[in-house]
C-alpha positions as CSV (number, residue, x, y, z in Angstrom):
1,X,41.1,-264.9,55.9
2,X,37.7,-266.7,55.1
3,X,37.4,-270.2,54.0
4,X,36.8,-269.1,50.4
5,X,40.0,-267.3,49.9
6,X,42.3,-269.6,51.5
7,X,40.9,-272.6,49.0
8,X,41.8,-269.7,46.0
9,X,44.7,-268.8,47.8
10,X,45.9,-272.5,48.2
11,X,44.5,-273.6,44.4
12,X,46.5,-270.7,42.8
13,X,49.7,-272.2,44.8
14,X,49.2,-275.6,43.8
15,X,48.7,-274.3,40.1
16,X,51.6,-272.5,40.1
17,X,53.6,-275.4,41.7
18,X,52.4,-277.5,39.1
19,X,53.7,-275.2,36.1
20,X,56.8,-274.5,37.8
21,X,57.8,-278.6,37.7
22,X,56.4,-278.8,34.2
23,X,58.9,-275.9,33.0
24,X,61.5,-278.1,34.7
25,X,60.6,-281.0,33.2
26,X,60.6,-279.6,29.5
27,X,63.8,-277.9,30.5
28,X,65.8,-281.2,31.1
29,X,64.2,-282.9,28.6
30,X,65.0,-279.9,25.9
31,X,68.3,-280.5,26.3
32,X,70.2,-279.7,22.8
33,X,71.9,-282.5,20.8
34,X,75.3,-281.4,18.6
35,X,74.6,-283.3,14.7
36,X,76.6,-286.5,15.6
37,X,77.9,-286.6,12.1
38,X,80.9,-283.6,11.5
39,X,82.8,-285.1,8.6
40,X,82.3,-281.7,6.4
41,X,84.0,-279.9,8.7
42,X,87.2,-282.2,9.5
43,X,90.5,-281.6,8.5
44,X,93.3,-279.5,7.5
45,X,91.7,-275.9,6.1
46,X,94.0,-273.1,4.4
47,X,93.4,-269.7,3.8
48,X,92.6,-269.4,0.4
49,X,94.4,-265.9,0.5
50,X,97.7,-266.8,1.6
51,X,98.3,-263.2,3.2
52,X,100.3,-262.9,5.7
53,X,97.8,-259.7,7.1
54,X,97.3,-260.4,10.4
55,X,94.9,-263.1,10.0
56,X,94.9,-267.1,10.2
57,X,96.7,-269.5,7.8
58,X,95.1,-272.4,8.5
59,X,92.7,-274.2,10.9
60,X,92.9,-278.1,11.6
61,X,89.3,-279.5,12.8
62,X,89.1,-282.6,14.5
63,X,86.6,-284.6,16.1
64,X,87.6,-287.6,18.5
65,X,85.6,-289.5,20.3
66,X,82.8,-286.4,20.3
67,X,85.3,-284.1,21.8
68,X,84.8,-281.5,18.3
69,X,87.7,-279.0,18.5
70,X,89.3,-276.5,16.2
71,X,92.7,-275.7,16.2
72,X,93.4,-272.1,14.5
73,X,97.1,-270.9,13.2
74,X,97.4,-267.5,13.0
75,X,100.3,-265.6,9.8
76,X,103.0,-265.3,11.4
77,X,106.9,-265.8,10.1
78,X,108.9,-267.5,9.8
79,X,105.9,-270.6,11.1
80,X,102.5,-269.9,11.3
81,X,101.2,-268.7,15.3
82,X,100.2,-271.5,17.1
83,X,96.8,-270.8,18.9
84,X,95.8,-274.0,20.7
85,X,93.3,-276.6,20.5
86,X,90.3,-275.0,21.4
87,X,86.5,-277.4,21.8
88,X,83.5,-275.6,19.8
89,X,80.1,-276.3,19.3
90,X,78.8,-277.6,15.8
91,X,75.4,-276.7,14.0
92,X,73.5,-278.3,11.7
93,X,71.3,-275.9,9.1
94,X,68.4,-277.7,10.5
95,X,66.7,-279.4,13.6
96,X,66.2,-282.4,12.4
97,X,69.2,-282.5,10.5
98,X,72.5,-284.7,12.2
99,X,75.5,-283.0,9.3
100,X,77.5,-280.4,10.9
101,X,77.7,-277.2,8.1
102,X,79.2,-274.9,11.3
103,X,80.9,-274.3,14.2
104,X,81.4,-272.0,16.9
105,X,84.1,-271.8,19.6
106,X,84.9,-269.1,22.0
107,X,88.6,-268.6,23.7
108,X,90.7,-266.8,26.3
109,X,94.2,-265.6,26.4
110,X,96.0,-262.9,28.1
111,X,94.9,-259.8,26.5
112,X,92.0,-260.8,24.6
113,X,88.9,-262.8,24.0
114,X,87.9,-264.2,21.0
115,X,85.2,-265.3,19.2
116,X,84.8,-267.7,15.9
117,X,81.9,-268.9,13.8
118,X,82.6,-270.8,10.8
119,X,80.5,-272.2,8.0
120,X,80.4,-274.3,5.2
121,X,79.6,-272.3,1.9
122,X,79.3,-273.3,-1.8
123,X,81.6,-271.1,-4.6
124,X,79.6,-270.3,-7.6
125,X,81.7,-273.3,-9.4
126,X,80.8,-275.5,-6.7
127,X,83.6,-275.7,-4.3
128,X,82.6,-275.7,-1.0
129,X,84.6,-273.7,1.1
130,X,84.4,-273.3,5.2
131,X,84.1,-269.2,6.0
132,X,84.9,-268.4,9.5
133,X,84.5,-265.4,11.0
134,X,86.9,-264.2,14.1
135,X,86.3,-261.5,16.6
136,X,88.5,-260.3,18.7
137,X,87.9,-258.2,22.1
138,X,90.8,-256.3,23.8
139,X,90.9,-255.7,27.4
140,X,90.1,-252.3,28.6
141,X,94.4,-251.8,29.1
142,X,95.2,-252.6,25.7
143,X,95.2,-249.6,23.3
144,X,94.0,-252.0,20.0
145,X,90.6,-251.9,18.7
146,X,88.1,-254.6,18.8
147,X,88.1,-256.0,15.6
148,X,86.3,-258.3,13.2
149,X,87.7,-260.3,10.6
150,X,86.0,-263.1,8.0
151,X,88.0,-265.3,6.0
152,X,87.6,-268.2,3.7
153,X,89.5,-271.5,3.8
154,X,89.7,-274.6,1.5
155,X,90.4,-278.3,3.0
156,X,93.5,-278.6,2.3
């Protein structure tokens, strides 16, 4: 290898080098902040439905000391399922906004996974209600179907 080449060779390594601990640079410092203020979201939320059809009743929403987690209860009789305390992420509707509008938390048991986004929406009257959306995925031994279900829930 001539002189030439091994100075290309050598500049092309130290470029790429140099790009490669820029990237990581940018990556630590892009590092995404949850909006520190979550007060629209807390509380006690009910079904607005009240149906007993196989979905949730209520979900509490707390947020302690920056630990943000939702607690779901599923219909069940004659008390409502208890499904654990469970911490999610919350959004804002904008980067440079610091109100939570939404979560999103993802959880485990036995037999399935499941997934659930919530929002905060407005009624046409004004009410602002927090819609959440819940999927649920079987394991491959279980005979249900995946399913998807969205319901809406007012603080209670």
């Amino acid at each position: 290898m001539d002189r030439i080449t091994r100075n290309q060779t050598f500049g092309m390594f130290v470029a790429a080098t140099r790009i490669l601990v820029l990237l990581a640079v940018l990556g630590s410092l892009a590092e995404a902040w949850p909006p520190p203020n979550a007060s629209a979201l807390l509380g006690t939320w009910v079904n607005v439905k009240n149906t007993g059809s196989f979905g949730l009743a209520r979900i509490v929403i707390t947020d302690v000391s920056g630990d943000f987690e939702v607690h779901p209860y599923g219909f069940c009789s004659p008390t409502p399922c208890d499904w654990g305390m469970h911490p999610a992420f919350r959004f804002s509707n904008s980067v440079v906004v610091g109100t939570a509008v939404g979560f999103n938390a993802v959880f485990g048991y036995i037999l399935k996974s499941v997934y659930m986004q919530g929002h905060l929406i407005q009624t046409p009257t004004g009410q602002t209600l927090l819609e959440v959306t819940t999927q649920s995925r079987f394991v491959r031994l279980d005979s249900r179907y995946d399913y998807e279900k969205t319901e809406r829930f007012q603080l209670k």
